[in-house]
Steps between C-alpha positions, in 0.01 A plus 500: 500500500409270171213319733377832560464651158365152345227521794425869391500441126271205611245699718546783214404225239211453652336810599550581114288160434235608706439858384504370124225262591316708766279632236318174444133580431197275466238443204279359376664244278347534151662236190696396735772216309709197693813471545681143546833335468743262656814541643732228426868379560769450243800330510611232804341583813744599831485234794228628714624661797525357870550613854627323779240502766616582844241543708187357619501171322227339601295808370671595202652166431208233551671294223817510559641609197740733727498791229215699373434623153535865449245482195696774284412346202214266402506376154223240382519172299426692179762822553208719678676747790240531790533755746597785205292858582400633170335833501406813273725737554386833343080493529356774722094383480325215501309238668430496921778306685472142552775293581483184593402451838760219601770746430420722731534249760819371678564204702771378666515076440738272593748814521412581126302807366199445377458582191822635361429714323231764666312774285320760730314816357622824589322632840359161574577297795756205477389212752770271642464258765706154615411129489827387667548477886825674470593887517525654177571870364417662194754748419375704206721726314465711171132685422417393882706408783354364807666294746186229625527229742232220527585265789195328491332315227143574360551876602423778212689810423425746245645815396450704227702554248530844358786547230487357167807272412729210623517347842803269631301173805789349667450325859685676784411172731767387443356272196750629186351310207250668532407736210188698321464731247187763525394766228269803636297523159341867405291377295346154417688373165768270709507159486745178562563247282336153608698154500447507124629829462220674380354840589196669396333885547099575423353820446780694369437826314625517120828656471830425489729404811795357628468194640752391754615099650693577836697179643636542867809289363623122539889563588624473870775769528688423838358543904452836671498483898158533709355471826283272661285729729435166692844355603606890419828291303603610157412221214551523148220558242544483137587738276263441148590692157336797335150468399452456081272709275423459155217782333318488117242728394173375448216685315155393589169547217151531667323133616819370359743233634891539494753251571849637623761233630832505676808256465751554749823332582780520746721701233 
């Protein structure tokens, strides 16, 4: 009965997200002002977080390091946090869409996803496809759920994905380290923090908004059962903390640059 009314609260979460932002409307971008910023860590960084791999070794093991990184948390030489999504959260016109084109792309490598992190504008297609010679599934739960299996490599699938918000990639092949992280943007001011940390929108309208660093979260909270639709035996996935936000406000003067960073810390 509590799994059932988090799931509703969930799907009611985000049905709320995408009627506030449904109203997203395109212009012509006059004055428009920057904004940039990093997003950095503070304090002593956790142990990055490891899997044992169990399956298909010569695949997803070439080097046999005999556990794979779950990439949770990337933090660079100088305290940048890659892999943060920062976006606007209150603007409702503005510049055409045009996310980056490599994050709207997902591959399946060496039983890894490809990029992590995937940012996909609302009713535009997501296309996935599989370098490894193994059987892999992309479960997809959250703003989209689809349930996709590619058992050959070089194949690609696309779907479209419809409703703004969060989506949960985990591999129902039976490969359980595996984990990705999409956003379904409505409008085009999302972006993710590079291996320095930094972020940076163009073409944004004076005003004032709230500006918003979401982290999927770097803890590992225990192992929920699964099933391997291949052997069709249960294996155990893991189980990964409760994403992180952090907002500021940020006004923005015409042909003007701002500068809004984050700090953020395991506290």
């Amino acid at each position: 009965m509590r799994r059932l009314f988090f799931a509703a609260f969930f799907f009611i979460l985000i049905a709320a997200l995408a009627f506030a932002q449904s109203s997203y409307q395109i212009i012509s971008v006059k004055d428009g002002a920057t904004i940039a910023g990093t997003v950095k860590w503070s304090g002593p960084i956790p142990h990055a977080l490891e899997f044992p791999i169990t399956k298909d070794h010569q695949i997803c093991d070439p080097d046999s390091r005999k556990t794979a990184d779950l990439e949770r948390l990337i933090v660079g030489p100088q305290g940048g946090v890659a892999n943060t999504v920062v976006y606007l959260k209150n603007i409702s016109a503005g510049k055409p869409m045009d996310l980056p084109q490599q994050r709207r792309h997902l591959d399946q490598k060496r039983c890894r996803y490809v990029p992590h992190i995937l940012l996909v504008p609302k009713d535009a297609p997501l296309d996935m496809v599989s370098s490894d010679a193994t059987l892999h599934t992309i479960h997809m739960d959250g703003a989209a759920t689809f349930n996709l299996p590619f058992p050959f490599p070089g194949r690609v699938s696309s779907r479209t994905m419809q409703t703004p918000g969060l989506v949960n990639l985990r591999c129902n092949g039976g490969h359980v380290w595996m984990n990705a992280e999409m956003f379904i943007a409505p409008h085009p001011y999302y972006a993710v923090t590079d291996e320095s940390g930094r972020f940076e929108f163009n073409d944004v309208p004076p005003g004032t908004y709230e500006i918003v660093a979401w982290h999927e979260g770097w803890s590992l909270q225990g192992k929920e059962h699964s099933f391997d639709v291949l052997t069709e035996r249960s294996v155990e996935r893991p189980v990964f903390s409760e994403p992180r936000t952090w907002e500021k406000s940020v006004t923005v003067n015409a042909n003007q640059p701002s500068t809004v960073d984050f700090v953020i810390s395991s506290k």
